[in-house]
N, C-alpha and C positions, 0 to 999 in steps of 0.2 A: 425241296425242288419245286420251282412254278413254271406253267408253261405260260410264256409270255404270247398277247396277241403282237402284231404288224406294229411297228413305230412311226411316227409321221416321217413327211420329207424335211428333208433339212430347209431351213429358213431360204428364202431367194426373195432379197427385200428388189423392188425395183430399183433403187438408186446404187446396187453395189455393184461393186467392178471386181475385173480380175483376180487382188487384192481379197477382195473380200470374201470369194467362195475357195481360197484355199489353194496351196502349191503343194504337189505331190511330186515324190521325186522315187524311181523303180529303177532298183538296180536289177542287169542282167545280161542276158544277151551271149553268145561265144559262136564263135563259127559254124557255120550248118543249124543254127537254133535262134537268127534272128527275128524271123517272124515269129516267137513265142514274148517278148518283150513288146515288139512294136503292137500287136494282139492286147497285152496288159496295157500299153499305154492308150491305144485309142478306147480300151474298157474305161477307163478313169478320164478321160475327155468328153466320152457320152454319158456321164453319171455325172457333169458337172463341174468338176475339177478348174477353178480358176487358171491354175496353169500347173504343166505337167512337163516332168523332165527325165530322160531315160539315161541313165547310163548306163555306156555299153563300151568294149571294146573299139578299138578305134581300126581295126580291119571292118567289123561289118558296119560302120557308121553310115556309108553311102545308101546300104541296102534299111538301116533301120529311119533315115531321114527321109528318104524315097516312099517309104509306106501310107507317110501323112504331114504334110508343112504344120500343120496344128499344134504338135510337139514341140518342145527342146530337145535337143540330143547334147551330150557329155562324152567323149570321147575318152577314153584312158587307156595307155598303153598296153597291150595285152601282151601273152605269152606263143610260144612258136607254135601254140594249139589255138589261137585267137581267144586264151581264154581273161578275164581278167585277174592281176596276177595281187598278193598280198600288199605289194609296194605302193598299191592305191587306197589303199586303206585310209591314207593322211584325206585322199583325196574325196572319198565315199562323205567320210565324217561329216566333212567343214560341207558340203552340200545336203546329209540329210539334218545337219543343224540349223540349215534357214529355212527346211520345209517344215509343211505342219501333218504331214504324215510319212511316211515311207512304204516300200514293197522290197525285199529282196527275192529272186530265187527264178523266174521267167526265161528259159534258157541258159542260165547263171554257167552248165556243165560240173565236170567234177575234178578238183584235183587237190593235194593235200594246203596250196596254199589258201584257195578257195574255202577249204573247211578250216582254217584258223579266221581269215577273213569274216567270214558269216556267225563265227563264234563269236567274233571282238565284237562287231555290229551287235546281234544279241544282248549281248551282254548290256553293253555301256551308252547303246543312242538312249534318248530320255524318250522321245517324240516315239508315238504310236507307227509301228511296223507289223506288216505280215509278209506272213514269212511260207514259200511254198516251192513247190517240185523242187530243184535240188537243192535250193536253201533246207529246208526237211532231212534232204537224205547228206546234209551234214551235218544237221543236229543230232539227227540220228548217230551218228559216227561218233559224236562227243557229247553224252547224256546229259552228263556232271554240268551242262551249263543251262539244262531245260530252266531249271530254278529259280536261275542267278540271271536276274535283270533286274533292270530300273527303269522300262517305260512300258507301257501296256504294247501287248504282245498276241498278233491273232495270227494263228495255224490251221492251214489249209490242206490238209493232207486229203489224200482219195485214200480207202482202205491199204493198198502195197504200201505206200508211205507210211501209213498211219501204223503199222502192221512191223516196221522199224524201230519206229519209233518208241515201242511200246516193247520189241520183242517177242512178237507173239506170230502163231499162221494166220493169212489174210483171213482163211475161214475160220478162225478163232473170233476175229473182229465182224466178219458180217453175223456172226451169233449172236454177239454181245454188242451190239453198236452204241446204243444210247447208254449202259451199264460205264461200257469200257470209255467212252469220251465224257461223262460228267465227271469220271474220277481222274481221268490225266487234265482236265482244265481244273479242277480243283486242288491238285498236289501241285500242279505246275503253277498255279495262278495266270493263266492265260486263258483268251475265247479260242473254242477248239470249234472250226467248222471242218465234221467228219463227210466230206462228199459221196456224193454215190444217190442212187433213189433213193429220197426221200433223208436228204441233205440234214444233219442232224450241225447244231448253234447251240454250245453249251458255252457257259462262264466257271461251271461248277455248281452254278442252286439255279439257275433258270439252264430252259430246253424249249427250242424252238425246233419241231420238226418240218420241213419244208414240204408241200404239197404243189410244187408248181415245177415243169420239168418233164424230158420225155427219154425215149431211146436216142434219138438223133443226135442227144447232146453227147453223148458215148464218142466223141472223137476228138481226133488230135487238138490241142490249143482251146479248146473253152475251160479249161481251169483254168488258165495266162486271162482270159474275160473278165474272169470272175474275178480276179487279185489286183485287176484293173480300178473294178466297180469299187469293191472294197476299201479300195485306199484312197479313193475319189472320196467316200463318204468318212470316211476317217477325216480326210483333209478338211471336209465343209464342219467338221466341228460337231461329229456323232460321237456317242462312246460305242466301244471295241463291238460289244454284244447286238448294241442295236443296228451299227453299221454292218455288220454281218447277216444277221437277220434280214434287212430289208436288203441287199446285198444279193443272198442267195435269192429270195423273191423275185426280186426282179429280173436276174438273169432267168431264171426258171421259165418264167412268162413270156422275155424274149425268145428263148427257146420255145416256147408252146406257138407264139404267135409265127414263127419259123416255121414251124413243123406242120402247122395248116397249111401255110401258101407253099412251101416246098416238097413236103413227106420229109418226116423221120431220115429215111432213107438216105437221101439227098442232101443232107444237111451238112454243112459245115463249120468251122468255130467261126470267120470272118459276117457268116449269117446274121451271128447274133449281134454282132455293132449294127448291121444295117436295121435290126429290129427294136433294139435295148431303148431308142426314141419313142416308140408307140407301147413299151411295156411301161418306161418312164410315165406317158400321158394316162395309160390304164390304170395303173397305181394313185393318181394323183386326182382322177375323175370320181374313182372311188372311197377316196381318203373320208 
């Protein structure tokens, strides 16, 4: 095991275009849980993202196109729960096959085709995906495919996910955190960011523990932020480990620079887009 330092920023030549820093494409979204997608997607807008595309249900499409013009949105037929139903599967594919990264899981919901859905995806996309809140809690449901993949694979769990995942009590895993996440990204071959204070980035032999980050970030939709950022940096052409790494960094610090002007307190997950700008410039003034 080594602990790695901070990775640079992704290249940002002056002459590229949209084209050139990369198409992200986040699946998610279901009734009552639209702003946890639109959240992920203007995460992956403010980390850069040449262009970002959200598929979602086609009940909340107005509320998730309304959040930000900046976007694409993807419409797919949903179920009489708004939720997205297996029968899009064809349709997921052939879009996360022309981006250069992916996100499943940002309001995704639960239901048994959903978890056959998030299996196939798993499984078979080649292109870099992370995978988080209920994408997680249907991996969790079907172990037997942790494994079995063919494209790099980053997992975002907060302890109760991760805690699934693994089978075990959540205070089992705040014991054991850095133990328990080097050995499931290592059996699984995937990058495991174990969230919570003091954000743990393992691949299985590097450990990045994160020191940037406060209470405030304790609420609703800053994980959907962070799954944002991640895939942003996936898409500009980072690998799994380091995009995560600088990833959790930088939202941390959006957070921290949040929680000066606001309080802790006060804080909420849309905070952190209006700051993730001046943590981006902090990071980069210090590179």
């Amino acid at each position: 095991m080594s602990v790695s330092p901070l990775p640079a920023l992704p290249d940002r030549p002056d002459d590229g275009h949209k084209g050139t820093f990369g198409r992200a494409i986040i699946v998610g979204g279901s009734t009552g849980m639209a702003g946890s997608v639109s959240l992920a997607g203007m995460g992956a807008l403010r980390s850069g993202a040449g262009l970002v595309s959200l598929v979602v249900p086609d009940v909340i499409l107005p509320t998730v196109a309304a959040f930000e013009p900046s976007y694409l949105t993807i419409p797919l037929t949903g179920d009489s729960h708004g939720r997205i139903t297996y029968d899009a599967l064809p349709a997921i594919e052939s879009r996360l096959a022309i981006a250069n990264a992916g996100a499943v899981g940002p309001g995704l919901g639960r239901s048994e085709e959903l978890d056959r859905m998030v299996s196939q995806v798993y499984r078979t996309t080649v292109h870099p995906l992370v995978f988080d809140a209920d994408a997680l809690n249907a991996l969790a449901g079907h172990p037997e495919v942790l494994k079995d993949h063919v494209g790099v694979r980053v997992l975002t769990p907060h302890p109760g996910e991760f805690a699934k995942l693994i089978g075990k009590e959540i205070s089992f895993v705040q014991q054991n955190r850095e133990s328990l996440a080097l050995q499931f990204a290592a059996d699984h071959k995937v990058v495991l960011v174990l969230k919570g204070a003091g954000t743990i980035v393992t691949d299985g032999l590097r450990v990045y523990t994160n020191q940037t980050g406060n209470s405030g970030m304790g609420t609703g939709g800053t994980g959907d932020v962070l799954t944002g950022v991640i895939v942003s940096l996936l898409a500009q052409g980072m690998s799994a480990f380091e995009a995560a790494q600088l990833g959790v960094c930088a939202h941390g610090i959006a957070g921290d620079l949040a929680a000066e002007e606001l309080t802790p307190r006060a804080m909420i997950a849309s905070d952190l887009l209006e700051f993730l700008p001046y943590a981006w410039k902090e990071i980069q003034n210090t590179a």
